[in-house]
N, C-alpha and C positions, 0 to 999 in steps of 0.2 A: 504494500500500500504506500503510494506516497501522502505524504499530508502537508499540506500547507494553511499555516497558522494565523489568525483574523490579528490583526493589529502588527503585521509586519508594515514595514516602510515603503513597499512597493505598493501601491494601489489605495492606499487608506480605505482596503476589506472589498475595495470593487473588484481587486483582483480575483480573490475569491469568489466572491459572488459570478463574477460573469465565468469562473470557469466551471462553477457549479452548475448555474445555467445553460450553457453552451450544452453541456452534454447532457443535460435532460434533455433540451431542445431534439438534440442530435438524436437519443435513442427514439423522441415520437417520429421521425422519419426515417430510422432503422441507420444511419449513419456510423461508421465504426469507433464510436468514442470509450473512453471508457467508462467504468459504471463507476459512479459516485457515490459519495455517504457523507453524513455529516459526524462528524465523532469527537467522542466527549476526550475531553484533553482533564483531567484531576488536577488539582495544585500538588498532590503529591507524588505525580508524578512528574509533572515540573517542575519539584524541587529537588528532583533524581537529574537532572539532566542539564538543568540550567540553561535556557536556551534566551540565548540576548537578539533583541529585536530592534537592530539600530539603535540599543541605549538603554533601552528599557529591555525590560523579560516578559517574557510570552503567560499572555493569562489564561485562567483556567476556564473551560467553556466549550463549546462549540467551531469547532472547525473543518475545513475541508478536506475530505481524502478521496481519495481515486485510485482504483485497481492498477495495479503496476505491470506493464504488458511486456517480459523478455523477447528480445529481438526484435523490437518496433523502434521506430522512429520518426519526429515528426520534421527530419529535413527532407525534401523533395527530390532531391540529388543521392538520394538514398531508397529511392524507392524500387521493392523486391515484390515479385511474383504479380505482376501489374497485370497481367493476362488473365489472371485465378481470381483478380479482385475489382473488377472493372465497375460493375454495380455498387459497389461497395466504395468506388474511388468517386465516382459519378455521386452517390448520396452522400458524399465527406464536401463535393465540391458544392452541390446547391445548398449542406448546411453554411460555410461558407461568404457565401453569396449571397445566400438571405439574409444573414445577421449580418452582414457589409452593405448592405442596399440602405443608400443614404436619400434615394427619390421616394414619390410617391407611386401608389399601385397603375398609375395612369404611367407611369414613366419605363421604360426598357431596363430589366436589372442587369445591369452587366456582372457577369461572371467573372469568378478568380482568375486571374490571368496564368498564374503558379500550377494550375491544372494541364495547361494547353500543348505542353508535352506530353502529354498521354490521349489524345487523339481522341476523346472519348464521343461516344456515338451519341443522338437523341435518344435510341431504344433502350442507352444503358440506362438514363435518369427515369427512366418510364414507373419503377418500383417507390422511389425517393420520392418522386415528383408526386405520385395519388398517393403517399401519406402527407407528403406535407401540405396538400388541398384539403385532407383528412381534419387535418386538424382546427382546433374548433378555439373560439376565443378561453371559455373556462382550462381546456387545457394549459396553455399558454399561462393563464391565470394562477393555475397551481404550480406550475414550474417558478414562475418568480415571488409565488409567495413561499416556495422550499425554504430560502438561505435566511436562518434567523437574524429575528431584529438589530439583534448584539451587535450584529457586523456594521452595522449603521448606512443600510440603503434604508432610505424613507420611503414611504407609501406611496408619494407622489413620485418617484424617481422608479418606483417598482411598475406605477400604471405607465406611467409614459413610456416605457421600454418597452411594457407588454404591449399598448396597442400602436407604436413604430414597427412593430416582427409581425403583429397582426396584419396590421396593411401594407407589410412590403413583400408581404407571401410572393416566391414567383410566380 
């Protein structure tokens, strides 16, 4: 499991959050992310470990982990068995693209450009593409009301994400 800790100096906790996100998103449209958890971190065990967070030390509570995948990678110049994973590379590339689509639903989403080595067909997205139509506003809704308060995304910064992904569906 990797775990990364809410109140690191990186992101002040959006870090987490959006990678918490990301890969719920990812699993509603079968995308190969990995599976996430939110897990309880003890002060006794963080005073087993002492873990310093730009200055400070890492408090007890709720944070992010994610299955640890051997032999994966997420550089592109690295990519293995692309033949065996095309569907799978095709639903990694419209999650992507959806959560990067800065227009609105009336506008052309352009796609990752990071993909465009891999040649991939229309018929490959055909699986990705009818879950992510699939998906329905309260979905969405329970995915960003997963990552606890603690982490300090507000409500208003939780709706406004949700319905930006909402309407930038491809």
């Amino acid at each position: 499991m990797r775990l990364k800790l809410r109140g690191n100096p990186y992101g002040n906790g959006r870090a987490i959050f959006s990678e918490q996100v990301v890969a719920l998103l990812g699993r509603l449209i079968g995308a190969p992310v990995p599976e996430v958890r939110l897990v309880t971190i003890t002060a006794e065990l963080l005073a087993l470990v002492n873990i310093d967070l730009g200055g400070h030390a890492a408090a007890p509570g709720l944070h992010h982990g994610s299955c640890w995948a051997n032999g994966f990678s997420d550089r592109m110049d690295f990519v293995r068995y692309r033949d065996r994973n095309r569907e799978a590379f095709a639903a990694l590339h419209l999650l992507y693209s959806w959560l990067q689509c800065a227009g609105d639903q009336q506008d052309a989403v352009p796609l990752d450009p990071a993909f465009a080595p891999l040649d991939l067909l229309p018929a490959e997205y055909g699986p990705a593409l009818d879950k992510l139509e699939a998906v329905a506003a309260d979905a969405i809704a329970d995915v960003v009301s997963t990552p606890p308060e603690e982490w300090g995304i507000s409500r208003d910064d939780r709706m406004a994400f949700a319905g930006h992904i909402s309407r930038a569906c491809p």
